[in-house]
N, C-alpha and C positions, 0 to 999 in steps of 0.2 A: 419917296414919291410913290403914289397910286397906281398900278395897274389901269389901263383901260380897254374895255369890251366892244369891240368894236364887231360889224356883224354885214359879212357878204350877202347881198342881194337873193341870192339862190338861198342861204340859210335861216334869213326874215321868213322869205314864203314857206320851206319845210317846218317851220316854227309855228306861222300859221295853223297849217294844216292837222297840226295835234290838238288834242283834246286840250281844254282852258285848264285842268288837272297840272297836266303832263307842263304845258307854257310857264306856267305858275313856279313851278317846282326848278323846272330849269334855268328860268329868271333869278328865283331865289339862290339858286346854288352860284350862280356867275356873280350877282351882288354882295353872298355873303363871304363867299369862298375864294374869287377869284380877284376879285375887284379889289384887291388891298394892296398892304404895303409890300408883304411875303409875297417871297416867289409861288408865282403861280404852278411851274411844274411839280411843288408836292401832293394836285388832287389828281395829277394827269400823269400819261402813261405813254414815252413816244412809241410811233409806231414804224414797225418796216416794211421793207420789198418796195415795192413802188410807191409807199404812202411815206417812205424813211423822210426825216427832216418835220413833219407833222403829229403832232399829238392829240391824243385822244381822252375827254374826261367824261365819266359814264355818272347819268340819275337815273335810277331804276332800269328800266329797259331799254333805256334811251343813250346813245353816244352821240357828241359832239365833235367833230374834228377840225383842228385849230393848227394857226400859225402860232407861233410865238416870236413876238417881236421886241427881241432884248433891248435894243438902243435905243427904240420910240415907248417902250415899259405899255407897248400893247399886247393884246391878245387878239387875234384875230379869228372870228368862229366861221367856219366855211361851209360846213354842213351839218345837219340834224338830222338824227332818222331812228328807226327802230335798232338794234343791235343785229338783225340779223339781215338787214341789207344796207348797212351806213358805207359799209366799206366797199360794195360792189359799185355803188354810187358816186364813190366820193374819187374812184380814179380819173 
């Protein structure tokens, strides 16, 4: 079965908000890379302390932080942002 990318309300609009560059790239890496039959934690990275149970997969400068949801074979993306405030945001 497929992986699917499903995308919180709050992470559409930070999506938005980047450059058509940066949207492009990031679309591309979730359709090429996430979106399959393989598990999706080999591009991603979990994370700890108060973000534990949430992972993290990084294009360029940019990190995304996701659910992952084993039984329903989704991925859930929660927020977008630069790398050097995703995480202050994302608590």
């Amino acid at each position: 079965m497929t992986w699917t990318i499903e995308w919180d309300d709050r992470a559409r609009r930070e999506l938005r908000q980047l450059d058509h560059q940066a949207q492009r790239e990031i679309l591309r890496f979730f359709r090429e890379r996430i979106a399959t039959d393989e598990d999706p934690q080999r591009f991603g990275k979990p994370l700890k302390h108060e973000l534990q149970g949430l992972w993290r997969y990084r294009v360029g400068a940019y990190r995304m932080v996701c659910r992952i949801e084993d039984k329903r074979l989704v991925v859930l993306v929660l927020s977008v942002g630069h790398r050097g405030t995703i995480y202050r945001q994302s608590r």
